[in-house]
PDB file of N, H, CA, C and O in Angstrom:
ATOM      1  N   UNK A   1     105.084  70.751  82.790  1.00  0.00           N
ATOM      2  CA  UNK A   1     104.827  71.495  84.004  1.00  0.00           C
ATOM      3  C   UNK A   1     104.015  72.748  83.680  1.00  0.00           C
ATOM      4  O   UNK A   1     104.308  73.430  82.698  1.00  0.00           O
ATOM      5  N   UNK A   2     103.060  73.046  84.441  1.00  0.00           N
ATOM      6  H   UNK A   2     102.823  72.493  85.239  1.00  0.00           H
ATOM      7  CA  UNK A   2     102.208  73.847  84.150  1.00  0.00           C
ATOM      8  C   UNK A   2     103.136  75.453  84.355  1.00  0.00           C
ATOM      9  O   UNK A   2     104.008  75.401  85.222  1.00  0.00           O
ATOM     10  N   UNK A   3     103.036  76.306  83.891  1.00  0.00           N
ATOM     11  H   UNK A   3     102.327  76.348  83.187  1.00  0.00           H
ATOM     12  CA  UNK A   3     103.753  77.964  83.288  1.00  0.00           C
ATOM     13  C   UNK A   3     103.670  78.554  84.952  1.00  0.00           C
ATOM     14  O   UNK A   3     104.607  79.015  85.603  1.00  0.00           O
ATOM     15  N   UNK A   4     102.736  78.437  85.236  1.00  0.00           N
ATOM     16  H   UNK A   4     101.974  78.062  84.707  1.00  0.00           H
ATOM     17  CA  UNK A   4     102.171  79.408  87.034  1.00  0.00           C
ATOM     18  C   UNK A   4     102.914  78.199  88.194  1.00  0.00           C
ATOM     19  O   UNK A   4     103.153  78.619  89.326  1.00  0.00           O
ATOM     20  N   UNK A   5     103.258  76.704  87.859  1.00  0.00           N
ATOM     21  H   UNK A   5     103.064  76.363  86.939  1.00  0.00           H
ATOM     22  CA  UNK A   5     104.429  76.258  88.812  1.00  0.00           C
ATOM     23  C   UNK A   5     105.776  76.753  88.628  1.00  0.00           C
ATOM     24  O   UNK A   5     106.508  76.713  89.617  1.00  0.00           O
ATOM     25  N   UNK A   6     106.381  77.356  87.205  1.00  0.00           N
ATOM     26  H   UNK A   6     105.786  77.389  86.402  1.00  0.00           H
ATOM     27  CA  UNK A   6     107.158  77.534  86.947  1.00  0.00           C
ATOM     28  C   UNK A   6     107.518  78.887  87.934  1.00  0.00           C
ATOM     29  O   UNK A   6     108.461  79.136  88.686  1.00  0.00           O
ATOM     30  N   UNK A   7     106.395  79.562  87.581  1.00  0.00           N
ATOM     31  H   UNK A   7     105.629  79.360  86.971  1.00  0.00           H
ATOM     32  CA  UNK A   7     106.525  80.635  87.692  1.00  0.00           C
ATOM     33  C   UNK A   7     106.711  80.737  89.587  1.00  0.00           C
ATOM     34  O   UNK A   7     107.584  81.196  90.324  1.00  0.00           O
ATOM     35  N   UNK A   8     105.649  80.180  89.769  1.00  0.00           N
ATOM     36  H   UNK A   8     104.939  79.807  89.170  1.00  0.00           H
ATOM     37  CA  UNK A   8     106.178  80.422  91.854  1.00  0.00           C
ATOM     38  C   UNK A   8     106.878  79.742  92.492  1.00  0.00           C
ATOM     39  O   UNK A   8     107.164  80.044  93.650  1.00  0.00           O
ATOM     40  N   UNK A   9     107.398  78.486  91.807  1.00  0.00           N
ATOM     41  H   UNK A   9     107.166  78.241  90.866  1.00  0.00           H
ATOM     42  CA  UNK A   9     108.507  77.785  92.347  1.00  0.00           C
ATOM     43  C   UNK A   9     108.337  77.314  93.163  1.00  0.00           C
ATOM     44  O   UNK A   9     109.129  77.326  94.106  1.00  0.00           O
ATOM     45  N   UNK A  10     106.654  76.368  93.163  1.00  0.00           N
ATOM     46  H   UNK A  10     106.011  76.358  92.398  1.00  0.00           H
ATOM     47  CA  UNK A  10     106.597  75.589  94.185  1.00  0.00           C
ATOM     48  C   UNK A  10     107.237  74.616  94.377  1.00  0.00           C
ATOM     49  O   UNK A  10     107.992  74.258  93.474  1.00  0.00           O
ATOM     50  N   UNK A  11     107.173  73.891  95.533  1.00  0.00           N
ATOM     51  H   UNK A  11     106.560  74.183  96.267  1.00  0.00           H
ATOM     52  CA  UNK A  11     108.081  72.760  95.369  1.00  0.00           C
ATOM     53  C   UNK A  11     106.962  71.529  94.518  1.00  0.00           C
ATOM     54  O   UNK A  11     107.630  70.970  93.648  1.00  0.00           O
ATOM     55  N   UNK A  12     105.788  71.096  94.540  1.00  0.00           N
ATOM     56  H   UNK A  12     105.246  71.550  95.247  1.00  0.00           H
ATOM     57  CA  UNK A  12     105.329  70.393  93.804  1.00  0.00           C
ATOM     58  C   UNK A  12     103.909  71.057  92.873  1.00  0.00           C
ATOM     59  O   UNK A  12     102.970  71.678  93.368  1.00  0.00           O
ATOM     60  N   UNK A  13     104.087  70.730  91.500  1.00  0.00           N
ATOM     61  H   UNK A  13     104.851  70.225  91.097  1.00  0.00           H
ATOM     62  CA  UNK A  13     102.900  71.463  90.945  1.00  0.00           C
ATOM     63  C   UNK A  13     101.742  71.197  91.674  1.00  0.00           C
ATOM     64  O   UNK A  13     101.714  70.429  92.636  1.00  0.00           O
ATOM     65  N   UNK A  14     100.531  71.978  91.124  1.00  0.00           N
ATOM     66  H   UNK A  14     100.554  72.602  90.342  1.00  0.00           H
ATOM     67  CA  UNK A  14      98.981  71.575  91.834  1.00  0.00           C
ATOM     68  C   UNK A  14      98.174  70.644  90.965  1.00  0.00           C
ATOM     69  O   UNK A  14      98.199  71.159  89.847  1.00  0.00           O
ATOM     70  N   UNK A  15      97.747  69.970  90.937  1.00  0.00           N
ATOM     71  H   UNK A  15      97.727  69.551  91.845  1.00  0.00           H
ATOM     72  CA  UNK A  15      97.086  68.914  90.457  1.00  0.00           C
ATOM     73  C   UNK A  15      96.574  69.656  89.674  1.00  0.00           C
ATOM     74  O   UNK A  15      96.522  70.850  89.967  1.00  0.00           O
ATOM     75  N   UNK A  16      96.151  69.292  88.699  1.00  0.00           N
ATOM     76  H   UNK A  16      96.194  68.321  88.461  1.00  0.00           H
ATOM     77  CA  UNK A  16      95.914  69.966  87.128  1.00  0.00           C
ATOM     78  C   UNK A  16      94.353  69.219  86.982  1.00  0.00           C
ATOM     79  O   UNK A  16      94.389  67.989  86.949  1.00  0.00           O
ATOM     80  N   UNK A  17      93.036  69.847  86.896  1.00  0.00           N
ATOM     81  H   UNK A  17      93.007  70.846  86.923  1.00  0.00           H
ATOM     82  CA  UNK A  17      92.141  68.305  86.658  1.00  0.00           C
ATOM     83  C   UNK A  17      91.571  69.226  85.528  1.00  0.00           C
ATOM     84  O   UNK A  17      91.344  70.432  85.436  1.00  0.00           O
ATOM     85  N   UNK A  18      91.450  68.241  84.786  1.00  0.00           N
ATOM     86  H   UNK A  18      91.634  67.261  84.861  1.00  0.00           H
ATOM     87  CA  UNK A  18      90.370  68.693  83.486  1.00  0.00           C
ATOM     88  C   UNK A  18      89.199  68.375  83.730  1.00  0.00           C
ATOM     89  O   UNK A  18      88.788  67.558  84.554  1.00  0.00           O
ATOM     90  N   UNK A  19      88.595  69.060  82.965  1.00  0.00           N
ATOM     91  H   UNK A  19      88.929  69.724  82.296  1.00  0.00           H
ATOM     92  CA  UNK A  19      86.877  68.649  83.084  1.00  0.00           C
ATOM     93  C   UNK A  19      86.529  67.509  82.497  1.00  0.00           C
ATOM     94  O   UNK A  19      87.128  67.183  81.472  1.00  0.00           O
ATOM     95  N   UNK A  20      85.326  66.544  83.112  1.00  0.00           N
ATOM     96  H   UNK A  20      84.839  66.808  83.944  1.00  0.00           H
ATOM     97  CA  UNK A  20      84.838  65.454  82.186  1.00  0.00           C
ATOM     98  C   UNK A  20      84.339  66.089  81.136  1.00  0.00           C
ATOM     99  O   UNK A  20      83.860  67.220  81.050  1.00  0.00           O
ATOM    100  N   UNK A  21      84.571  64.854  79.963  1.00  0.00           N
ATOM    101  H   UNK A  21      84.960  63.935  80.033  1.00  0.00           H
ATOM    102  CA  UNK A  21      84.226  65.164  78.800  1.00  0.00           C
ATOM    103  C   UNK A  21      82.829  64.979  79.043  1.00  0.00           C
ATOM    104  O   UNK A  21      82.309  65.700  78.192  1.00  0.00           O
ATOM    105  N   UNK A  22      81.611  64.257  79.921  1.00  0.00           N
ATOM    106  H   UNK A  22      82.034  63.671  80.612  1.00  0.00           H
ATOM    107  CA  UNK A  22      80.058  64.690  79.883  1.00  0.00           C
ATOM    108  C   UNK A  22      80.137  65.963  80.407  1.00  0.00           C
ATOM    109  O   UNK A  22      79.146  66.615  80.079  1.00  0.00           O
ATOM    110  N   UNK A  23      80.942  66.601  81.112  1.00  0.00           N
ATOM    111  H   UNK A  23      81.747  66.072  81.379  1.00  0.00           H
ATOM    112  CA  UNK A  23      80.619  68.102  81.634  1.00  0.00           C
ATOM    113  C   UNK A  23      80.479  68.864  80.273  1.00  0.00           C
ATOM    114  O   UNK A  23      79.472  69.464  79.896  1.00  0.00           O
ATOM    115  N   UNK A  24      81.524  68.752  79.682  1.00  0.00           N
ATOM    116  H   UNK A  24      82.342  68.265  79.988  1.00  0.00           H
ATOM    117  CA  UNK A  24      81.437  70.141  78.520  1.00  0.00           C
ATOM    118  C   UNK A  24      80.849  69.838  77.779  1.00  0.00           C
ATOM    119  O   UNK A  24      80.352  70.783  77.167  1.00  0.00           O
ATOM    120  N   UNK A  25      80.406  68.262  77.203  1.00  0.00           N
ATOM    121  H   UNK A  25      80.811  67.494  77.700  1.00  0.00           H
ATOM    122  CA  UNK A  25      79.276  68.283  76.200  1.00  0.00           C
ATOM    123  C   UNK A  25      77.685  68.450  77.096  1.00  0.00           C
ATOM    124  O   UNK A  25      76.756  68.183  76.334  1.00  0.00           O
ATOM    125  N   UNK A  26      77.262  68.788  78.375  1.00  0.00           N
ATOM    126  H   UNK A  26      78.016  69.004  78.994  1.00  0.00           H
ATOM    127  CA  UNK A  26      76.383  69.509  78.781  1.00  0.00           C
ATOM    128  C   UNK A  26      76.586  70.704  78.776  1.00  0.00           C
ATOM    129  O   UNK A  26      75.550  71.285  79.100  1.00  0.00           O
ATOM    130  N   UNK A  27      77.542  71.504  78.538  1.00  0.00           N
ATOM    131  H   UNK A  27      78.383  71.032  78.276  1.00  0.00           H
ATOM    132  CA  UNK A  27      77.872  72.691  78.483  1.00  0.00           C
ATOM    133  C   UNK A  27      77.375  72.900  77.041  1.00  0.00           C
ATOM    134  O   UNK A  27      76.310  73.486  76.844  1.00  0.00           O
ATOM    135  N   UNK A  28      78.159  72.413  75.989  1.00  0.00           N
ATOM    136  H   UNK A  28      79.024  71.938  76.149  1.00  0.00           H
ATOM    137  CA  UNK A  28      77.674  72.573  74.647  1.00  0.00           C
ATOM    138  C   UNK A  28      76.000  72.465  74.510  1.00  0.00           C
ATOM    139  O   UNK A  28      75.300  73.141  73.756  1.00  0.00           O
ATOM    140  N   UNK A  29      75.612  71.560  75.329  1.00  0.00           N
ATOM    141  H   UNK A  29      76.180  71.011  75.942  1.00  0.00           H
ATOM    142  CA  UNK A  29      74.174  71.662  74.658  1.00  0.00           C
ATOM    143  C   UNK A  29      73.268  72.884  75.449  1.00  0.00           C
ATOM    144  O   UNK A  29      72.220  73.437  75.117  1.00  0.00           O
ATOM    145  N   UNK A  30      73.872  72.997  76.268  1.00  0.00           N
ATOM    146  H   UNK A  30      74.723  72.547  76.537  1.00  0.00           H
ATOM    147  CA  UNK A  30      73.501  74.545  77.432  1.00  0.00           C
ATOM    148  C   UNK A  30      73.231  75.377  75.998  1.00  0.00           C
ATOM    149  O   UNK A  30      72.147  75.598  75.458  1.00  0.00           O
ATOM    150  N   UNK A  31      74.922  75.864  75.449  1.00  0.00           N
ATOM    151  H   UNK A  31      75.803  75.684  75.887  1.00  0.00           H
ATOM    152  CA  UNK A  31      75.184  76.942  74.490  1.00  0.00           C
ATOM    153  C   UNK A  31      73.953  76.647  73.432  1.00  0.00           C
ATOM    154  O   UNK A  31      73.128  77.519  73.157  1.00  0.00           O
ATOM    155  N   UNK A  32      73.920  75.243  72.837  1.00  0.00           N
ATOM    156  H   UNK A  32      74.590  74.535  73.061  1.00  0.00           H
ATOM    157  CA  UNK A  32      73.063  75.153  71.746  1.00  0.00           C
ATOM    158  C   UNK A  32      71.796  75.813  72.068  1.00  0.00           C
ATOM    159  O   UNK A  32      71.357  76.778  71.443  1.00  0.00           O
ATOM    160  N   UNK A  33      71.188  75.218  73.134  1.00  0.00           N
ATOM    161  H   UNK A  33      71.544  74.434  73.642  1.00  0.00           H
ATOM    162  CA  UNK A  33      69.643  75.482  73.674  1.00  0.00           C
ATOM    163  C   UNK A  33      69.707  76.990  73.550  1.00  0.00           C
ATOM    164  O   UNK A  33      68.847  77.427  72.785  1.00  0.00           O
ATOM    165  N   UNK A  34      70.590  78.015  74.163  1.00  0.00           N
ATOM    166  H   UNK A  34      71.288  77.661  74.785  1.00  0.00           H
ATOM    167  CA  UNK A  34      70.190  78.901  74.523  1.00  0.00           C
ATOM    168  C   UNK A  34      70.376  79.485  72.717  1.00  0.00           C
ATOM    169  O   UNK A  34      69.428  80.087  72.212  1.00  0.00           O
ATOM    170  N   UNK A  35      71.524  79.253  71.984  1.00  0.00           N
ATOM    171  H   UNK A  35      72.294  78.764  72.395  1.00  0.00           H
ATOM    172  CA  UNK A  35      71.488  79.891  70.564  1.00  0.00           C
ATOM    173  C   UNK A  35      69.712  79.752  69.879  1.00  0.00           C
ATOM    174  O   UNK A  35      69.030  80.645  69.376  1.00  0.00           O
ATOM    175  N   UNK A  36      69.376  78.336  70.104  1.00  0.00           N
ATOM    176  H   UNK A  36      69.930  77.611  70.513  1.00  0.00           H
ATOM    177  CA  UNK A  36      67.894  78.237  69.192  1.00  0.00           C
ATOM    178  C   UNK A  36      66.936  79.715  70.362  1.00  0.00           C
ATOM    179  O   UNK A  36      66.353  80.658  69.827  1.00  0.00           O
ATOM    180  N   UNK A  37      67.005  79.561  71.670  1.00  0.00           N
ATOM    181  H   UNK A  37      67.479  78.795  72.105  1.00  0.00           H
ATOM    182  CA  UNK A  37      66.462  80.342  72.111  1.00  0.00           C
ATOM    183  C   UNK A  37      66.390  81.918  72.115  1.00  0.00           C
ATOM    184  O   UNK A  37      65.558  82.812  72.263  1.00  0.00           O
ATOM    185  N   UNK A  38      67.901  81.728  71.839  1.00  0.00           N
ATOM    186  H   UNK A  38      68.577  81.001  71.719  1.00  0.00           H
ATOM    187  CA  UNK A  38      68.137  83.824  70.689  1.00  0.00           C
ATOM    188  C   UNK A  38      67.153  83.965  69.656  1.00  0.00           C
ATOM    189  O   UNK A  38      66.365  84.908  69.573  1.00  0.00           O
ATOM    190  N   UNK A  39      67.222  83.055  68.923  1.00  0.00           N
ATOM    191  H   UNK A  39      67.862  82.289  68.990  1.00  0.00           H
ATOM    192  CA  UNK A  39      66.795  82.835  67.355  1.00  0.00           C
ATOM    193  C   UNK A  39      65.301  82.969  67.431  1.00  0.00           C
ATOM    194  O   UNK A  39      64.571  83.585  66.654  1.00  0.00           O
ATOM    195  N   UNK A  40      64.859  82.049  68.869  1.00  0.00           N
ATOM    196  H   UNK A  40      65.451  81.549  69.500  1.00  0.00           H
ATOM    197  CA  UNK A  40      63.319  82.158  68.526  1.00  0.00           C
ATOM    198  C   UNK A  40      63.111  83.752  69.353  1.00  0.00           C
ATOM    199  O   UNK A  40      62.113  84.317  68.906  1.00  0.00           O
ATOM    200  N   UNK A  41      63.607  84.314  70.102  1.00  0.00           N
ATOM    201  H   UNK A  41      64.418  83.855  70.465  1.00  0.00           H
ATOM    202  CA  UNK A  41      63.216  85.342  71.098  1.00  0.00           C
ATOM    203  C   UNK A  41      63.210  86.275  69.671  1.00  0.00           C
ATOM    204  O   UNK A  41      62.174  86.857  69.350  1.00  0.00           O
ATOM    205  N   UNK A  42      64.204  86.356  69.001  1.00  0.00           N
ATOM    206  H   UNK A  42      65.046  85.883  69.262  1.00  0.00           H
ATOM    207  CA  UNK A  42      64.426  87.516  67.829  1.00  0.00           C
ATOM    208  C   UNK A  42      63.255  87.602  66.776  1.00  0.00           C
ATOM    209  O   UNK A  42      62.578  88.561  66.407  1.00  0.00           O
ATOM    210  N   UNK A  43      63.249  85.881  66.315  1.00  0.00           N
ATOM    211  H   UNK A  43      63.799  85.102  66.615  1.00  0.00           H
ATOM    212  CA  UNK A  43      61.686  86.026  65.511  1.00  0.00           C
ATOM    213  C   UNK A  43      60.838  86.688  66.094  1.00  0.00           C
ATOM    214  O   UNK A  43      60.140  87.398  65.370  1.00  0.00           O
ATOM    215  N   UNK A  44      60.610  86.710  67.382  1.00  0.00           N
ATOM    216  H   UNK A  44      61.177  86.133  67.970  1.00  0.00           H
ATOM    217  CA  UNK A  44      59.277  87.159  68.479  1.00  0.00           C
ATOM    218  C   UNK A  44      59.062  88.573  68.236  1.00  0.00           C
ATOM    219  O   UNK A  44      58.118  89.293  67.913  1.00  0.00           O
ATOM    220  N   UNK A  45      60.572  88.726  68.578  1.00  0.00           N
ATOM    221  H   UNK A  45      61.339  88.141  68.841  1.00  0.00           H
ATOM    222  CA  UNK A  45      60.476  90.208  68.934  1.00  0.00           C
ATOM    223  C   UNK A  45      60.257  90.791  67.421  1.00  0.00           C
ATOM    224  O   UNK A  45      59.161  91.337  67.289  1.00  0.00           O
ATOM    225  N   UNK A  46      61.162  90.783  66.142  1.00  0.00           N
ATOM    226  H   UNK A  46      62.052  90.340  66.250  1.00  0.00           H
ATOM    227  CA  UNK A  46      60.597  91.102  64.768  1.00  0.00           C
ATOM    228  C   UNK A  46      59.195  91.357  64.251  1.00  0.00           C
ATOM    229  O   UNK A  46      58.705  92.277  63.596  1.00  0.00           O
ATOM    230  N   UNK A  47      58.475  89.681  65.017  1.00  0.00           N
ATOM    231  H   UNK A  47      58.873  88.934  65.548  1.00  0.00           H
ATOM    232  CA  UNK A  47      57.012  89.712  64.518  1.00  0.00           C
ATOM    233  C   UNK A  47      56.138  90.963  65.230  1.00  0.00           C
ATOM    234  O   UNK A  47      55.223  91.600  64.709  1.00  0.00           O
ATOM    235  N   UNK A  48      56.580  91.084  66.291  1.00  0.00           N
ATOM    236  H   UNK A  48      57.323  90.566  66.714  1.00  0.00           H
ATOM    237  CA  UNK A  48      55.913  92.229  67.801  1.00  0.00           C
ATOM    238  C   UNK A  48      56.143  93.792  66.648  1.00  0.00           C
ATOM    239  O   UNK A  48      55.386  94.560  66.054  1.00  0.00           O
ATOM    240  N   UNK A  49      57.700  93.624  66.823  1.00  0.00           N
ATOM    241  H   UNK A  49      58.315  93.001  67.306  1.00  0.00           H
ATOM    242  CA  UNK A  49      57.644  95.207  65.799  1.00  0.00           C
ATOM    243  C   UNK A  49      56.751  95.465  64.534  1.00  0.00           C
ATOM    244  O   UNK A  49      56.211  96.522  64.207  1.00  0.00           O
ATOM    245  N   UNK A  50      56.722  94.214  63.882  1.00  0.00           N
ATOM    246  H   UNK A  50      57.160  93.355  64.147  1.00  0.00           H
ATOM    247  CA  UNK A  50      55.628  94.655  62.736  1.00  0.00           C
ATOM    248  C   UNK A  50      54.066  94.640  63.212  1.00  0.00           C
ATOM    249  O   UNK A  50      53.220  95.527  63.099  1.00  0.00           O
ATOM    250  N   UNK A  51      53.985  93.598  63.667  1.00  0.00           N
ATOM    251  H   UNK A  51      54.672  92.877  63.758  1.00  0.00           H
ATOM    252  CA  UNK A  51      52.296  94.106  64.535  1.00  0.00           C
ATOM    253  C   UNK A  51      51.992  95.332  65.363  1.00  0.00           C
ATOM    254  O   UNK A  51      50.965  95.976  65.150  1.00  0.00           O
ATOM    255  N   UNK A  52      52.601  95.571  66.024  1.00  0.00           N
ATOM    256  H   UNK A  52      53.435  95.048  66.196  1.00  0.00           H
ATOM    257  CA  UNK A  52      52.992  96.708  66.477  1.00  0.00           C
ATOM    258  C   UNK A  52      52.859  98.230  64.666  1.00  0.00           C
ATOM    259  O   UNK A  52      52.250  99.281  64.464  1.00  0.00           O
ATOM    260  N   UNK A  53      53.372  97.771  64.252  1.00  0.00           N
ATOM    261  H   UNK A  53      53.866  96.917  64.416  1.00  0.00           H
ATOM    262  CA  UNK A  53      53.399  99.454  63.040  1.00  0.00           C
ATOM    263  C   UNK A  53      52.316  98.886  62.469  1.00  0.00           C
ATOM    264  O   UNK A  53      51.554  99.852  62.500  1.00  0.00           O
ATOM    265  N   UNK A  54      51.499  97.723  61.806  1.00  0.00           N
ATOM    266  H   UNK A  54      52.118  96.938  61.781  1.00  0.00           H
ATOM    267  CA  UNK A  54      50.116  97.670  61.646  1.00  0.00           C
ATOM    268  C   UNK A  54      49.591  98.267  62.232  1.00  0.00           C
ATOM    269  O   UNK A  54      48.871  99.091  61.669  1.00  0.00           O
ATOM    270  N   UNK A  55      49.616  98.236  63.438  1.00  0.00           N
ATOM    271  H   UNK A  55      50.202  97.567  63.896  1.00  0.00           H
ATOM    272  CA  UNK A  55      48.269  98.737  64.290  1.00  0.00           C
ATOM    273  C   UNK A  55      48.210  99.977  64.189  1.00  0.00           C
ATOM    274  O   UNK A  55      47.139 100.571  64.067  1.00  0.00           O
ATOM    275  N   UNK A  56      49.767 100.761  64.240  1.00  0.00           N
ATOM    276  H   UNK A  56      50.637 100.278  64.339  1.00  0.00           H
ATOM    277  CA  UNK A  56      49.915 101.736  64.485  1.00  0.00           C
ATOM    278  C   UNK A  56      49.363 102.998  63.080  1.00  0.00           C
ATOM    279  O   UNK A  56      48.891 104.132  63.002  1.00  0.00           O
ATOM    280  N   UNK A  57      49.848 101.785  62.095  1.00  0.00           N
ATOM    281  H   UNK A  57      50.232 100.864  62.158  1.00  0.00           H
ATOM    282  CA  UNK A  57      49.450 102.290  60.372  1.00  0.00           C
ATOM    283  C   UNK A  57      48.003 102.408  60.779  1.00  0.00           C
ATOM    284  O   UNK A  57      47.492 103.509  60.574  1.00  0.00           O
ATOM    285  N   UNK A  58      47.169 101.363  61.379  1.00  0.00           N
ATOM    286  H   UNK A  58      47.584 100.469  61.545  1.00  0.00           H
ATOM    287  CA  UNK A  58      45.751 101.761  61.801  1.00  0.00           C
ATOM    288  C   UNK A  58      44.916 102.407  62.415  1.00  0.00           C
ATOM    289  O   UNK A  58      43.692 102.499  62.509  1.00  0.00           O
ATOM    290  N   UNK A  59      45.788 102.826  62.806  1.00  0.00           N
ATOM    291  H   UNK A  59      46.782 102.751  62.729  1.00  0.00           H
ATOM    292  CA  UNK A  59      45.630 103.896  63.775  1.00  0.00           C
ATOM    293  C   UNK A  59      45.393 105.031  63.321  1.00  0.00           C
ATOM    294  O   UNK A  59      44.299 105.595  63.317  1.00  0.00           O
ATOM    295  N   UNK A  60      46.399 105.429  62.914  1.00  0.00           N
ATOM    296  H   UNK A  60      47.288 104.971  62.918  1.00  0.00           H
ATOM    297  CA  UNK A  60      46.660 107.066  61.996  1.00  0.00           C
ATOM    298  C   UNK A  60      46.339 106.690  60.654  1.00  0.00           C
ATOM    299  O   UNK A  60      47.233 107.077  59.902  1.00  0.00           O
ATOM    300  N   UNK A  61      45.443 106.106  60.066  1.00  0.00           N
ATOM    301  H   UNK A  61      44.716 105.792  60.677  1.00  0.00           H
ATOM    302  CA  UNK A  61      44.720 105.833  59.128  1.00  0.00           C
ATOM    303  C   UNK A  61      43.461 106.226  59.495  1.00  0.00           C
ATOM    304  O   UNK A  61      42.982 106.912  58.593  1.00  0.00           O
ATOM    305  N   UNK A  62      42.428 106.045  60.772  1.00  0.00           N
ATOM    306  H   UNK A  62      42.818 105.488  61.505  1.00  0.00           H
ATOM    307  CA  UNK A  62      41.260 106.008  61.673  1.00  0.00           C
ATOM    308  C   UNK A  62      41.284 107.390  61.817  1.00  0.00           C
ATOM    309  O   UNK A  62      40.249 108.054  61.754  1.00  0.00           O
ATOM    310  N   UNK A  63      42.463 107.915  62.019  1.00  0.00           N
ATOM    311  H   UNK A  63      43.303 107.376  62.070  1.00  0.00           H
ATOM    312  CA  UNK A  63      42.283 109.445  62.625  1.00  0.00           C
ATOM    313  C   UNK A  63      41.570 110.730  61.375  1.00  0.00           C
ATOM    314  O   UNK A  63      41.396 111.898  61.722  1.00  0.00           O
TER     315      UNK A  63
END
């Protein structure tokens, strides 16, 4: 018996439904997609900061 029937003393628990197992393995691949998509946004952004202080080294090098 589920802890929250216990607890309000209904007269019959509430139907309990679990999720399909294709739901959460679309869920998992949700999580996956978006982890590779951290990974590549972070390379991005890394490569941006160093192009970024090149230019900037070129800059105040010019001056």
């Amino acid at each position: 018996m589920p802890v929250l029937w216990l607890i309000a003393g209904a007269d019959s628990p509430d139907q309990v439904t679990t999720p399909d197992l294709s739901e959460t393995i679309k869920l998992e691949q949700k999580l996956d997609k978006a982890d590779i998509l951290v990974n590549e946004l972070s390379a991005l952004v890394s490569d941006l900061r160093g192009h970024t202080r090149r230019v900037q080294r070129d800059i105040d090098e010019s001056l």
